[in-house]
C-alpha positions, 0 to 999 in steps of 0.5 A: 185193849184196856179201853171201850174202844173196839177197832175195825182191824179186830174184825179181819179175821172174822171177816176172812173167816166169813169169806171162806165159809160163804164160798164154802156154803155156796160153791155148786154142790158138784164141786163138794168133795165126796171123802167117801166115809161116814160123810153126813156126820163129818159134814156136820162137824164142818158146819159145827166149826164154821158157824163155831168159828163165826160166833168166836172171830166176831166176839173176840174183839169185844173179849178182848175189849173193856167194855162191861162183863154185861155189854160183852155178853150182850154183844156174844148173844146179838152175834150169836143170834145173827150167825144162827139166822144167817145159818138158816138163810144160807139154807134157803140159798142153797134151796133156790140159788145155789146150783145143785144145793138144797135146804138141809135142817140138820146142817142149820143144826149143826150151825147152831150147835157151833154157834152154840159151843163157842157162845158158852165158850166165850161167857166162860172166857169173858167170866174169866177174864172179869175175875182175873181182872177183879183179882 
């Protein structure tokens, strides 16, 4: 995509993505698989890739678009902020809707912490992309 436009379609699979993690985060918490192992440190890691992968799908429309390196890495911060409030909202949903869920802050952790990978990923990507295209 070499104009400012940014079309709707790119945003599909952030909102698949999206989809699958609300029902993953909200479904009861009988319904959680137990793998029976070291469970808190790979439950960690699930919240790390889908909030990860939250902040990746709904930036690389704007990666991929020509907008200015500055406008790019506006952009990766609002979302990366929407998705780390989001992580805290599900939170309180899980506390006071979700049926045997509760408020865990090590999971907002998590959240943020793959929010934050993948917003140093993408500056990293569209610094990147930036030189090559000054080259």
């Amino acid at each position: 995509m070499n104009n400012e436009k940014i079309s709707i379609k790119m945003f599909i699979p952030g909102i698949a993505w999206f989809l699958i993690v609300a029902v993953l985060v909200f479904m009861p918490g009988d319904d959680v698989p137990d793998v029976g192992f070291n469970f808190m440190q790979i439950d960690k890691l699930v919240h790390i890739c889908m909030f990860g992968g939250l902040t990746y799908l709904f930036s690389i429309p704007y990666l991929k678009s020509g907008i200015s390196l500055r406008k790019k890495k506006k952009s990766f911060l609002i979302i990366s902020i929407l998705f780390i409030a989001w992580g805290l909202g599900v939170e309180f949903i899980q506390k006071y809707f979700a049926y045997h869920r509760s408020f865990d802050l090590l999971d907002w952790a998590a959240d943020t912490i793959g929010v934050t990978i993948a917003f140093v990923l993408l500056q990293k990507l569209a610094k990147k992309r930036s030189l090559s295209r000054e080259i």
